[in-house]
mmCIF file of the N, C-alpha and C atoms, coordinates in Angstrom:
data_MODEL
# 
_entry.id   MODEL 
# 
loop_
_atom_site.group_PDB 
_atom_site.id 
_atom_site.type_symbol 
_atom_site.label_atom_id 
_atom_site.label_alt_id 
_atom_site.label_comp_id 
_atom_site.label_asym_id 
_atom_site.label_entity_id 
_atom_site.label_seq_id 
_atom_site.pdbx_PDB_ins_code 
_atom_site.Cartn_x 
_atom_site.Cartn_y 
_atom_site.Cartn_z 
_atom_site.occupancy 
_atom_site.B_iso_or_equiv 
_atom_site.pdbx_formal_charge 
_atom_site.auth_seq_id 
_atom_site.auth_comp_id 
_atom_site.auth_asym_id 
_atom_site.auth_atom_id 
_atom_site.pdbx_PDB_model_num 
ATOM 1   N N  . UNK A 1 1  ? -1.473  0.983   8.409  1.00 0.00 ? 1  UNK A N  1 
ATOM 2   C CA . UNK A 1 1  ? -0.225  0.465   8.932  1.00 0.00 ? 1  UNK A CA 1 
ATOM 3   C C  . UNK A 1 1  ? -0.078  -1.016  8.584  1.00 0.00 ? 1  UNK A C  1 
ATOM 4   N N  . UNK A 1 2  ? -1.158  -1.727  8.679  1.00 0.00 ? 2  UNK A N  1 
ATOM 5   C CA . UNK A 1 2  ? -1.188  -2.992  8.442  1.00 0.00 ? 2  UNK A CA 1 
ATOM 6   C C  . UNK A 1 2  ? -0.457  -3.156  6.966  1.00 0.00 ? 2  UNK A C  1 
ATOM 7   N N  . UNK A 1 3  ? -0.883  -2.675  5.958  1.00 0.00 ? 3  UNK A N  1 
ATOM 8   C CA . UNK A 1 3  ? -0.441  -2.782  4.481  1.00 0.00 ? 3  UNK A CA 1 
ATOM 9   C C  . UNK A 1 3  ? 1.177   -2.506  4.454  1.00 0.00 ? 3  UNK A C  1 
ATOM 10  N N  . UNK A 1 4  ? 1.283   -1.637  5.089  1.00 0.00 ? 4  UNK A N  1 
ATOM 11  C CA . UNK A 1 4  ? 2.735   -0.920  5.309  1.00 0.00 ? 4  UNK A CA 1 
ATOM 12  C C  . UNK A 1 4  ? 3.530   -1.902  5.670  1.00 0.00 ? 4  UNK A C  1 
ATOM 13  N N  . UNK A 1 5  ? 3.361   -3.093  6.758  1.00 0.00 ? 5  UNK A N  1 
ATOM 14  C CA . UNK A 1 5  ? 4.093   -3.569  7.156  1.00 0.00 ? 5  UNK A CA 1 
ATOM 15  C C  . UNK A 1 5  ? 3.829   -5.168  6.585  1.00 0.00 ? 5  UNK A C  1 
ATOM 16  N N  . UNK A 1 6  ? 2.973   -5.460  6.003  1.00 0.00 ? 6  UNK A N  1 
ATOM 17  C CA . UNK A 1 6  ? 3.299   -6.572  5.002  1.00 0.00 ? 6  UNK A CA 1 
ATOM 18  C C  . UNK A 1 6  ? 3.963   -6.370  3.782  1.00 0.00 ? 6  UNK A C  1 
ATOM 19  N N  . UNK A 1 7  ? 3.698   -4.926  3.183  1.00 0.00 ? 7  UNK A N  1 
ATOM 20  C CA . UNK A 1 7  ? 5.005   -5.200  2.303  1.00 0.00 ? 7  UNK A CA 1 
ATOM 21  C C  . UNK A 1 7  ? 5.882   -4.722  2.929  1.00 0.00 ? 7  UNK A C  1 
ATOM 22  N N  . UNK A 1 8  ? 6.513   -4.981  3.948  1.00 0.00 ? 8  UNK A N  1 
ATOM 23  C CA . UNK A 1 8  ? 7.760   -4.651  4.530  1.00 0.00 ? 8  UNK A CA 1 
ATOM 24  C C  . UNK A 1 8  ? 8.308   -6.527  4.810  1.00 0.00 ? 8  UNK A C  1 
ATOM 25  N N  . UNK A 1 9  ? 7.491   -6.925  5.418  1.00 0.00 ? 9  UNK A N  1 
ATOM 26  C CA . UNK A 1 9  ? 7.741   -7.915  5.918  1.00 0.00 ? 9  UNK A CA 1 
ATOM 27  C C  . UNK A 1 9  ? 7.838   -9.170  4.535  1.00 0.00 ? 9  UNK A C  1 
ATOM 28  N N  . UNK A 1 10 ? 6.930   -9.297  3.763  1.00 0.00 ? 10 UNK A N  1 
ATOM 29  C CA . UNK A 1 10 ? 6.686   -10.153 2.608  1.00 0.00 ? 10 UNK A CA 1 
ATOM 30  C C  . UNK A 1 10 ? 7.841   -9.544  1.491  1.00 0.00 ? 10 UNK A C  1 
ATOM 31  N N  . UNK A 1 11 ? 8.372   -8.542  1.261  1.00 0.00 ? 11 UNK A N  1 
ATOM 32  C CA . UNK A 1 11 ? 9.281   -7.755  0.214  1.00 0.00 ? 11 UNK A CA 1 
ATOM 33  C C  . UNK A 1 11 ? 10.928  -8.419  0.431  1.00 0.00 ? 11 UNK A C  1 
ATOM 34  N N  . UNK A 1 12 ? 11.153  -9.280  -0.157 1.00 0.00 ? 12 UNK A N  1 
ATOM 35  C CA . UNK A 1 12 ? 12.810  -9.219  0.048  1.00 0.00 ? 12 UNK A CA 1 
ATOM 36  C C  . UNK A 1 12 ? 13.928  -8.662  -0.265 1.00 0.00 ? 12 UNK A C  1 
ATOM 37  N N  . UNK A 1 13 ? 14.825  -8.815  0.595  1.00 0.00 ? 13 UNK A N  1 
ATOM 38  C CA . UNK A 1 13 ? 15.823  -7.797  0.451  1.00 0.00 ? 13 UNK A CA 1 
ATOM 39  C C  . UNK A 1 13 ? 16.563  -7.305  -0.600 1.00 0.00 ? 13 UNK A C  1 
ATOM 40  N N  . UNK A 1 14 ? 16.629  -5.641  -0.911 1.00 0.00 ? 14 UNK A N  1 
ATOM 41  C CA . UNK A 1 14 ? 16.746  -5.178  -1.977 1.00 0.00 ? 14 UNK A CA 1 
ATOM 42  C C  . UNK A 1 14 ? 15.295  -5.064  -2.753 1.00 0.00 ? 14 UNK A C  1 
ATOM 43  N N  . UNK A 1 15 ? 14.396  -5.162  -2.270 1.00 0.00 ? 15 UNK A N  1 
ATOM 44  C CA . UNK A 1 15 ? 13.198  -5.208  -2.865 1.00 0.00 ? 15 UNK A CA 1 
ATOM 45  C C  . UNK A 1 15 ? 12.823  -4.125  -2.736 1.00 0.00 ? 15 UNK A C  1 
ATOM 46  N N  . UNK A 1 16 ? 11.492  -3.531  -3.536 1.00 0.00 ? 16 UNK A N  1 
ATOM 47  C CA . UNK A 1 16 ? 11.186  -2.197  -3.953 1.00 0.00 ? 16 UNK A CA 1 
ATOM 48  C C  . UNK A 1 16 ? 9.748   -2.197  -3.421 1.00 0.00 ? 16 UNK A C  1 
ATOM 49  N N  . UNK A 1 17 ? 9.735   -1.137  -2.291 1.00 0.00 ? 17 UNK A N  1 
ATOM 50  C CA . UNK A 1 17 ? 8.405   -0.992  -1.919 1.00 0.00 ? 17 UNK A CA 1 
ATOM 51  C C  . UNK A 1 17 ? 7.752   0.917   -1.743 1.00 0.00 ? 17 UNK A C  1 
ATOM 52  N N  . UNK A 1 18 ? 6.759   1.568   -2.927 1.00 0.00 ? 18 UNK A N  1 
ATOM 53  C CA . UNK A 1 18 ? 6.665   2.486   -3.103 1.00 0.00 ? 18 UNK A CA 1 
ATOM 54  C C  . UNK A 1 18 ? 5.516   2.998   -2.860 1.00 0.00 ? 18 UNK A C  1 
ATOM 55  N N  . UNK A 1 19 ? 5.062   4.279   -1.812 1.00 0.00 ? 19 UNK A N  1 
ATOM 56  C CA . UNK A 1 19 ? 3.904   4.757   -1.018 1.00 0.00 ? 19 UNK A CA 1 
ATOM 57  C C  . UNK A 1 19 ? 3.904   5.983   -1.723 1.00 0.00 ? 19 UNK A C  1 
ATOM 58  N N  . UNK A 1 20 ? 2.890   6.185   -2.293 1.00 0.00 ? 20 UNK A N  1 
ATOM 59  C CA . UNK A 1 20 ? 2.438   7.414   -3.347 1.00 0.00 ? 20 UNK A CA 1 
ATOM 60  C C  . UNK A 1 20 ? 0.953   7.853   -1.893 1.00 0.00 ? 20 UNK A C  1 
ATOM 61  N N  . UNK A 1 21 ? 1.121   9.279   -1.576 1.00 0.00 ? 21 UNK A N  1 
ATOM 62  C CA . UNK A 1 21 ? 0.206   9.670   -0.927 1.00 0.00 ? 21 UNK A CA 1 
ATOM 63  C C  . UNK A 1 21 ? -0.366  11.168  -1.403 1.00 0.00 ? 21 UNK A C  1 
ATOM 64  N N  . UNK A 1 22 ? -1.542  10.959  -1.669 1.00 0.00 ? 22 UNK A N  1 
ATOM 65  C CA . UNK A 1 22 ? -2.318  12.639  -2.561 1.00 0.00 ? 22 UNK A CA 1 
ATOM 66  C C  . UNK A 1 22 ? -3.060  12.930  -1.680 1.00 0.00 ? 22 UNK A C  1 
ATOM 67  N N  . UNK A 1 23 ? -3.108  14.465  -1.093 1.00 0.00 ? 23 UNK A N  1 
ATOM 68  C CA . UNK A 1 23 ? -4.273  15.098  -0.433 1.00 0.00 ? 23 UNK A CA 1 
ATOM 69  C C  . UNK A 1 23 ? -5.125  15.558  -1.800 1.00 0.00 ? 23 UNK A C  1 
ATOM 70  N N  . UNK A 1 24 ? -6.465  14.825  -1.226 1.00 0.00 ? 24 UNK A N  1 
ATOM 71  C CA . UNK A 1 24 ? -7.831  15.607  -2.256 1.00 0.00 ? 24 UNK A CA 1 
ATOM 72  C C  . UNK A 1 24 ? -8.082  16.787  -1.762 1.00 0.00 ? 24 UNK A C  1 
ATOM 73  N N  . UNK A 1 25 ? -9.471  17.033  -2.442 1.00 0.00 ? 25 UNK A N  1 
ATOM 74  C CA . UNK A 1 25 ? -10.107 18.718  -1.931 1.00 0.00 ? 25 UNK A CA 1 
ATOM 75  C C  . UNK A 1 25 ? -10.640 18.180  -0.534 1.00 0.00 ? 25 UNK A C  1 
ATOM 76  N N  . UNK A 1 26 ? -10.806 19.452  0.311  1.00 0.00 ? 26 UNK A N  1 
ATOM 77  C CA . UNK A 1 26 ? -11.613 19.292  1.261  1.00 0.00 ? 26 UNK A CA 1 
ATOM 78  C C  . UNK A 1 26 ? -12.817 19.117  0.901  1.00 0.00 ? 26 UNK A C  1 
ATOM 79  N N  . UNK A 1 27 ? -13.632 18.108  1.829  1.00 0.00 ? 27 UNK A N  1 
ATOM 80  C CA . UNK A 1 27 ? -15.002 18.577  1.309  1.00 0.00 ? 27 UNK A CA 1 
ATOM 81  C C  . UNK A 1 27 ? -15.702 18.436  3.496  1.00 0.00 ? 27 UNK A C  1 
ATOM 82  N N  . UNK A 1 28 ? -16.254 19.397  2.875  1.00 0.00 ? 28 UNK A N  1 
ATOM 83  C CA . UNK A 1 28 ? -17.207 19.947  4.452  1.00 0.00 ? 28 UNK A CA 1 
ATOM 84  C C  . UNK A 1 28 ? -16.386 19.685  5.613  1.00 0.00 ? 28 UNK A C  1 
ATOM 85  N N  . UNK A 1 29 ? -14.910 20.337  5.137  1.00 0.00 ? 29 UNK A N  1 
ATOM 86  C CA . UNK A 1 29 ? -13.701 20.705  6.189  1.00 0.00 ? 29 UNK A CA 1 
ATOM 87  C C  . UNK A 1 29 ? -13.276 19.493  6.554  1.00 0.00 ? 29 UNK A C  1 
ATOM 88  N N  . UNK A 1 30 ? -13.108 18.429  5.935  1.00 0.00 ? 30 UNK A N  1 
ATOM 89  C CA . UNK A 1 30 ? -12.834 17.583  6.215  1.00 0.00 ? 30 UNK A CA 1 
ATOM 90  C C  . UNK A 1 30 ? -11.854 16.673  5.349  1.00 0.00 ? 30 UNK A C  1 
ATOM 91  N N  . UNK A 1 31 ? -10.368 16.383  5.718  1.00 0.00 ? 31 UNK A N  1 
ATOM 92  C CA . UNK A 1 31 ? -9.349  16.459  4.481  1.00 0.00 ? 31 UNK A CA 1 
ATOM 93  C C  . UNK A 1 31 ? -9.543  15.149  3.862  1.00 0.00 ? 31 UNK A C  1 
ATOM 94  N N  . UNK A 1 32 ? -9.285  14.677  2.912  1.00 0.00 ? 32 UNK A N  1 
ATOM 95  C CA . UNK A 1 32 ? -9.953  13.570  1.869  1.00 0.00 ? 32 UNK A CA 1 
ATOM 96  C C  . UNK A 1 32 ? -8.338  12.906  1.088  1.00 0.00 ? 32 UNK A C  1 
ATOM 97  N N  . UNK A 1 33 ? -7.634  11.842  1.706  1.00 0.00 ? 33 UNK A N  1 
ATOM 98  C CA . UNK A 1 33 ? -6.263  11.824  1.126  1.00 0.00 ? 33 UNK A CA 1 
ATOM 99  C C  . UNK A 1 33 ? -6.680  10.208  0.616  1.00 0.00 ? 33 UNK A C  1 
ATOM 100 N N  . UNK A 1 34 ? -5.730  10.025  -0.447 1.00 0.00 ? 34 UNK A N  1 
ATOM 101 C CA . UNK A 1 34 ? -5.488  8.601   -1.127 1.00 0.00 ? 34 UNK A CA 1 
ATOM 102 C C  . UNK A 1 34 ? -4.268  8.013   -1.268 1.00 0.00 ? 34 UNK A C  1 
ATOM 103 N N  . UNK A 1 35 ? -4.579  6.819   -0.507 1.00 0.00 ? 35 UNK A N  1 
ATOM 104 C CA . UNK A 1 35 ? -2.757  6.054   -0.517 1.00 0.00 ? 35 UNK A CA 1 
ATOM 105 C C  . UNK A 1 35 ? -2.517  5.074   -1.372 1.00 0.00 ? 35 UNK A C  1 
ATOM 106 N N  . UNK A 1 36 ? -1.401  5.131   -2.332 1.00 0.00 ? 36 UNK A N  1 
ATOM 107 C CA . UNK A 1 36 ? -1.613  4.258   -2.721 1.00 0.00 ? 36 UNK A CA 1 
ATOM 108 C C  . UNK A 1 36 ? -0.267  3.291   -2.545 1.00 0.00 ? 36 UNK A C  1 
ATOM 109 N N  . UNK A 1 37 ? -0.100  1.933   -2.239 1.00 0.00 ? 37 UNK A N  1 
ATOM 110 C CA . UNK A 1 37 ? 0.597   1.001   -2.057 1.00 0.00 ? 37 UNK A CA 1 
ATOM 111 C C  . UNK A 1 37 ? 1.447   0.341   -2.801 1.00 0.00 ? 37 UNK A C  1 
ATOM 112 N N  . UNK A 1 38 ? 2.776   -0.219  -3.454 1.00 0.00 ? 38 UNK A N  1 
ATOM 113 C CA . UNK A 1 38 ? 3.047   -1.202  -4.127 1.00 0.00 ? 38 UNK A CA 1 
ATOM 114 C C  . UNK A 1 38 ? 4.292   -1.618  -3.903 1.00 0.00 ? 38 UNK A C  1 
ATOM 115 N N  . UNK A 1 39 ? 4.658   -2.781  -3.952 1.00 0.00 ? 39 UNK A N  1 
ATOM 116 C CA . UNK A 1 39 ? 5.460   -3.630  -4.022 1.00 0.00 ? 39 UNK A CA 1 
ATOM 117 C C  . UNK A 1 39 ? 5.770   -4.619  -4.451 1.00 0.00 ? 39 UNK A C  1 
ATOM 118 N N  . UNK A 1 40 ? 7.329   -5.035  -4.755 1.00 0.00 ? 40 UNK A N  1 
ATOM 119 C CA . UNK A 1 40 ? 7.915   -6.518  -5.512 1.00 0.00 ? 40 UNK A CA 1 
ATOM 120 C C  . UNK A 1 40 ? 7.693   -7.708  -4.856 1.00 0.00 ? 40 UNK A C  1 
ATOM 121 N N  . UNK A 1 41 ? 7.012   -7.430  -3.279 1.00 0.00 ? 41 UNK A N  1 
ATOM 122 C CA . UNK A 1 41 ? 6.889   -8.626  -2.767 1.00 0.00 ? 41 UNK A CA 1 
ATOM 123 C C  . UNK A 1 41 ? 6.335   -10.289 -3.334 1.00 0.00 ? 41 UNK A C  1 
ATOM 124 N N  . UNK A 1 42 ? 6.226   -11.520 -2.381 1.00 0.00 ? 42 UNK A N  1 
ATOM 125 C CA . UNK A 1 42 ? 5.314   -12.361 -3.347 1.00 0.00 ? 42 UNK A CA 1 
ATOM 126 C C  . UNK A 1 42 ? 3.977   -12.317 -3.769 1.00 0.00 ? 42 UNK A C  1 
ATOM 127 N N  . UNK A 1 43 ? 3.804   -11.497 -2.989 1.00 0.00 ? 43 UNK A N  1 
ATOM 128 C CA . UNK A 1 43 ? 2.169   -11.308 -2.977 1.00 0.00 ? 43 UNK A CA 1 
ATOM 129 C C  . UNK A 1 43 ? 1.278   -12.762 -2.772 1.00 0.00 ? 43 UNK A C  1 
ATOM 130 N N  . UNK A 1 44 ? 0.383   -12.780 -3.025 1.00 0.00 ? 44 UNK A N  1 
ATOM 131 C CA . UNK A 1 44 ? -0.509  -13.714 -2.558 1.00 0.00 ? 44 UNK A CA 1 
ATOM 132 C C  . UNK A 1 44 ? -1.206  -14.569 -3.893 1.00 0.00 ? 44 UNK A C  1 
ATOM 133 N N  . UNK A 1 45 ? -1.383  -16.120 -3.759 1.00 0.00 ? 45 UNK A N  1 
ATOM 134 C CA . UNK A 1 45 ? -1.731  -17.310 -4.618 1.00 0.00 ? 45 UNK A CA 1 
ATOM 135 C C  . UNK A 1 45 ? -2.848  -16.842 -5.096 1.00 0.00 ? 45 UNK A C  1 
ATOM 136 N N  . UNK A 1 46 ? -3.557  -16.933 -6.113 1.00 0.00 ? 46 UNK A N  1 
ATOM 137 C CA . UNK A 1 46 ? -4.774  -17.377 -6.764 1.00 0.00 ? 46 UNK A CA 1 
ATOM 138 C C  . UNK A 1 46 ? -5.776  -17.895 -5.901 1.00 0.00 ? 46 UNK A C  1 
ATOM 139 N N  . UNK A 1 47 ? -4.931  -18.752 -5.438 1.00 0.00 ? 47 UNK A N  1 
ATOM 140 C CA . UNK A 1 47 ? -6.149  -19.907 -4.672 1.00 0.00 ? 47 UNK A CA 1 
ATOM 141 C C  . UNK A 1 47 ? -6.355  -19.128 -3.175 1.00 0.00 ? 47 UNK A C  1 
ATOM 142 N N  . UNK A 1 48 ? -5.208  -18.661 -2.883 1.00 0.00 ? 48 UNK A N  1 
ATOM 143 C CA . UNK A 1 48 ? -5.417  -17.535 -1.573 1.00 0.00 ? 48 UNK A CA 1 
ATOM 144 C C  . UNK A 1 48 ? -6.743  -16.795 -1.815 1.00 0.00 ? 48 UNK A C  1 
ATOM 145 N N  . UNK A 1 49 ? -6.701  -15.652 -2.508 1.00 0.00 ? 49 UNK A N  1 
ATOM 146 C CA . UNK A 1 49 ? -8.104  -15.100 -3.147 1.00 0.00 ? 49 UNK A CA 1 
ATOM 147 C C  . UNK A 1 49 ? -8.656  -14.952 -3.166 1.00 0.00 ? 49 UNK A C  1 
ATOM 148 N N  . UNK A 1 50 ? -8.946  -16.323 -3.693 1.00 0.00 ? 50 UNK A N  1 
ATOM 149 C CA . UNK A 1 50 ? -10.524 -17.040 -3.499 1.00 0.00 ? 50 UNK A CA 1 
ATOM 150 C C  . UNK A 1 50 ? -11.363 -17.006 -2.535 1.00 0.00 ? 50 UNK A C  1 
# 
């Protein structure tokens, strides 16, 4: 949720923010999913980073 809502919050308006979500195989009944995140926001400095 956290990720979700910085690029919500950091993304300006008219800005493009896109959540790609894949269920993997189960493994030992247990469901295995991958999110993946992106956005036009500013994102963060170099020196931030660091």
């Amino acid at each position: 949720m956290n990720i979700l809502s910085n690029a919500v919050k950091y993304t300006p308006q008219y800005g493009q923010i896109k959540i790609d979500i894949c269920e993997k195989e189960l493994r030992k009944g247990v469901g295995l999913y991958r999110f993946i995140f992106e956005d036009n926001g500013r994102g963060m400095t170099p020196e931030f980073l660091k």
